[in-house]
FIVO-283895 format. One line per 4 residues: number of its first residue (from 1); their letters; for each residue x, y, z of C-alpha. Coordinates in steps of 0.25 Angstrom, whole numbers. Layout:
% residues N
NUM) a) X:Y:Z  ...
//
This chain:
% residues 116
1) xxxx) 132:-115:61  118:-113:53  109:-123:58  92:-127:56
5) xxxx) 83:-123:68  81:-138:64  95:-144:63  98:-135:76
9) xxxx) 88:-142:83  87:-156:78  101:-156:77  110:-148:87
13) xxxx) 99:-145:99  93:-157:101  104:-164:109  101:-150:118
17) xxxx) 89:-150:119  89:-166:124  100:-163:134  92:-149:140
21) xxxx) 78:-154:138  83:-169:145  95:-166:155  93:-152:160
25) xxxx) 106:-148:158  110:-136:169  119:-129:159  120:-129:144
29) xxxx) 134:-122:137  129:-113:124  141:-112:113  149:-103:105
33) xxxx) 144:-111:92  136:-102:83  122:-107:77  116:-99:67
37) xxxx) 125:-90:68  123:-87:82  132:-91:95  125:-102:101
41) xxxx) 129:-95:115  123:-82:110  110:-89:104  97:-86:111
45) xxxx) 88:-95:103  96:-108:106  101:-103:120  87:-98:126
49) xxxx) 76:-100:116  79:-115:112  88:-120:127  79:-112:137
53) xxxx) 66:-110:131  63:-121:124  72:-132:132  69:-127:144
57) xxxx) 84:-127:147  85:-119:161  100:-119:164  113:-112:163
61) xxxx) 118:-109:148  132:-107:148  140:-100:135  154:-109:131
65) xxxx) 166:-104:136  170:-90:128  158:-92:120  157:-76:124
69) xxxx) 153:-70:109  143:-59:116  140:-62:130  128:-53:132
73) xxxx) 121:-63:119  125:-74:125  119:-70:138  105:-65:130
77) xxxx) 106:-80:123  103:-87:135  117:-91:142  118:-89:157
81) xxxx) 134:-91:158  143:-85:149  156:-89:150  168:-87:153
85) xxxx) 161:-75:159  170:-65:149  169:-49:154  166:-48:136
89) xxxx) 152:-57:142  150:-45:152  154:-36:145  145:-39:133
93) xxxx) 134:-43:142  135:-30:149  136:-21:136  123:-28:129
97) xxxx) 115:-26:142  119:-11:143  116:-9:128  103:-17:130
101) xxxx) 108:-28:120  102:-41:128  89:-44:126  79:-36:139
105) xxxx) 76:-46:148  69:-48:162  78:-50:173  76:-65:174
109) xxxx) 78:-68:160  94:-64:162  93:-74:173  100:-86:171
113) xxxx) 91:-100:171  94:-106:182  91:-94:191  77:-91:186
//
């Protein structure tokens, strides 16, 4: 799906950003749906940039079941449970941190939310 900064917004995240920002939700489910070309699951700038930073969501994000393109972008993207939990997720993960493929971070910054 090709989509608008503003039709994304206006149309598709603002039901979101009215259930984070009002209800505080403890977990949110990211998907497998692309947008612009990019798994929503493995997209940082709706994932972290847009839910965390500028909603101030603070909770568990969860990948959809078998949603498991790339663990280690998913990972990277902002999800803190990948699931099922396939040993491909480990093993991918495991392999981009070994080659140095995930963004350098602090050691906190890998921590999920809800521990910091």
């Amino acid at each position: 799906m090709e989509l608008s900064e503003r039709a994304l917004r206006e149309i598709y995240l603002s039901a979101f950003e009215r259930v984070v920002r009002k209800s505080s939700p403890w977990t949110i489910m990211s998907s497998y749906n692309k947008i612009n070309g990019i798994l929503a699951s493995e997209n940082q700038r709706l994932l972290t940039e847009i839910l965390r930073d500028e909603w101030r969501f603070d909770g568990v994000v969860v990948t959809d079941w078998w949603a498991e393109e790339n663990g280690a972008r998913q990972q990277a993207a902002g999800n803190d449970l990948l699931m099922p939990g396939t040993q491909r997720q480990v093993d991918q993960i495991t392999k981009d941190w070994k080659t140095v493929r995930l963004p350098k971070m602090n050691s906190t910054a890998m921590l999920p939310t809800y521990l910091k």
